[in-house]
C-alpha positions in Angstrom: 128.0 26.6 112.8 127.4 23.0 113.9 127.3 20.0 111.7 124.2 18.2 112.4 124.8 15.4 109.8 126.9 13.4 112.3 124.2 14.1 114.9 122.1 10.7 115.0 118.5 11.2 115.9 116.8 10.7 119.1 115.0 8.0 118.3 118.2 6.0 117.2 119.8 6.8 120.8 118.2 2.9 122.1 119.3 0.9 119.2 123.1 2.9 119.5 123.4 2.3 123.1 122.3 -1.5 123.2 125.0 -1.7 119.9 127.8 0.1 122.3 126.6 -2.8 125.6 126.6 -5.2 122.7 130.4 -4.1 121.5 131.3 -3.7 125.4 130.5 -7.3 126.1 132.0 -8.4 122.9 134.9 -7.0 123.9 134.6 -8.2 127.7 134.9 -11.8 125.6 137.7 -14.0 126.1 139.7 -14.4 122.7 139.3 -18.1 122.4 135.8 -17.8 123.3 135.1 -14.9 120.4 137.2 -17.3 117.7 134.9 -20.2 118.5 131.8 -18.4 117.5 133.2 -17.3 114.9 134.3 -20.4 113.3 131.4 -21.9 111.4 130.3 -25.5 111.7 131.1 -28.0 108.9 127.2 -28.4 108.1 127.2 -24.7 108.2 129.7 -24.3 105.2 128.1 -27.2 103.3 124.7 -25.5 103.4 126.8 -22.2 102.4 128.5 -24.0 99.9 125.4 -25.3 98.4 123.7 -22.0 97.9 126.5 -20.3 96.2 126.9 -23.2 94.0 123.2 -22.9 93.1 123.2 -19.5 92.5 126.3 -19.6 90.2 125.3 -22.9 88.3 126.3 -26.0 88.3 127.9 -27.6 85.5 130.7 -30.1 86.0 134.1 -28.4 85.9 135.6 -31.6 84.4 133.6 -31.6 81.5 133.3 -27.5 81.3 135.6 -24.8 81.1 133.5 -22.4 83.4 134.7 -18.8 84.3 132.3 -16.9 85.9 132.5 -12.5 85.0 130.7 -10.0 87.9 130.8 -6.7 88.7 133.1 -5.8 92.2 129.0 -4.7 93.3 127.6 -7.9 92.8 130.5 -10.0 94.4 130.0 -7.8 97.3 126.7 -9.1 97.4 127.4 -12.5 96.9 129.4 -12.3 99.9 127.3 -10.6 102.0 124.6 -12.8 101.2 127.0 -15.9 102.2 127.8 -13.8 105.5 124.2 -13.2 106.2 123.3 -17.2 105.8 126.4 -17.9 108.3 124.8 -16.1 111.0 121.1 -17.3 110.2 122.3 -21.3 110.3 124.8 -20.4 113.1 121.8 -19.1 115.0 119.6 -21.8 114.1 122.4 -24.4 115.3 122.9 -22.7 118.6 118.7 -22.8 118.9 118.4 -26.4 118.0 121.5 -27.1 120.5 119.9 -24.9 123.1 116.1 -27.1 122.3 117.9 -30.6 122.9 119.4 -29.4 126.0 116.1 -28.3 127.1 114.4 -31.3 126.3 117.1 -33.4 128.1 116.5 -31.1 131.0 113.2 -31.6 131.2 113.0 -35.4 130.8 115.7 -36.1 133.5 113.3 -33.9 135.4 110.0 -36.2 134.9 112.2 -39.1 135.6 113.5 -37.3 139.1 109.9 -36.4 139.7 108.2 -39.7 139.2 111.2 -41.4 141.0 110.3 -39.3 143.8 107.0 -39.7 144.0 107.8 -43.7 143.9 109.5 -43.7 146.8 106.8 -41.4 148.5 104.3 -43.8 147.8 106.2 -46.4 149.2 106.5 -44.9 153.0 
């Protein structure tokens, strides 16, 4: 008798095999290279840091005893929620980084242009 509960359908088999050439290449990574993506920025954690404080309160711990009581369920949640901000701002920084490189690309590209077409003019 086969167990078809570990069988994944077929129309799972693209997203499984782009997450196995994701893992590969992952993998393929140099060490340092996969420890400095994974180390968030210091405007990163401050936003991070910010929304957790928000969503626990914020009274002054100098002027309040404050102990904060969850379930192990909704921790997990908290955390996962903090996880799922890393990667959103971490993405949004590398877009933002990849936007200024752009524009700096393109402007030193007008300026090579027009200096080009300067000294065209001027034969």
């Amino acid at each position: 008798m086969n167990n078809l509960s570990n069988r994944v359908p077929d129309f799972f088999g693209n997203e499984s095999e782009s997450g196995d050439i994701l893992w590969q290449y992952v993998q393929s990574m140099h060490p340092e290279t996969v420890a400095q993506l994974s180390k968030p920025s210091a405007s990163a954690i401050q936003v991070i840091e910010r929304n957790i404080t928000g969503l626990l309160g914020t009274l002054p711990p100098e002027n309040f005893a404050i102990g904060i009581t969850t379930s192990r369920e909704h921790l997990g949640r908290l955390l996962a929620s903090a996880i799922i901000s890393g990667y959103f701002l971490h993405n949004a920084e590398q877009r933002m980084a990849f936007e200024k490189s752009w524009q700096l690309l393109s402007e030193t590209n007008s300026e090579t242009n027009s200096s080009s077409e300067d000294e065209s003019e001027d034969s």
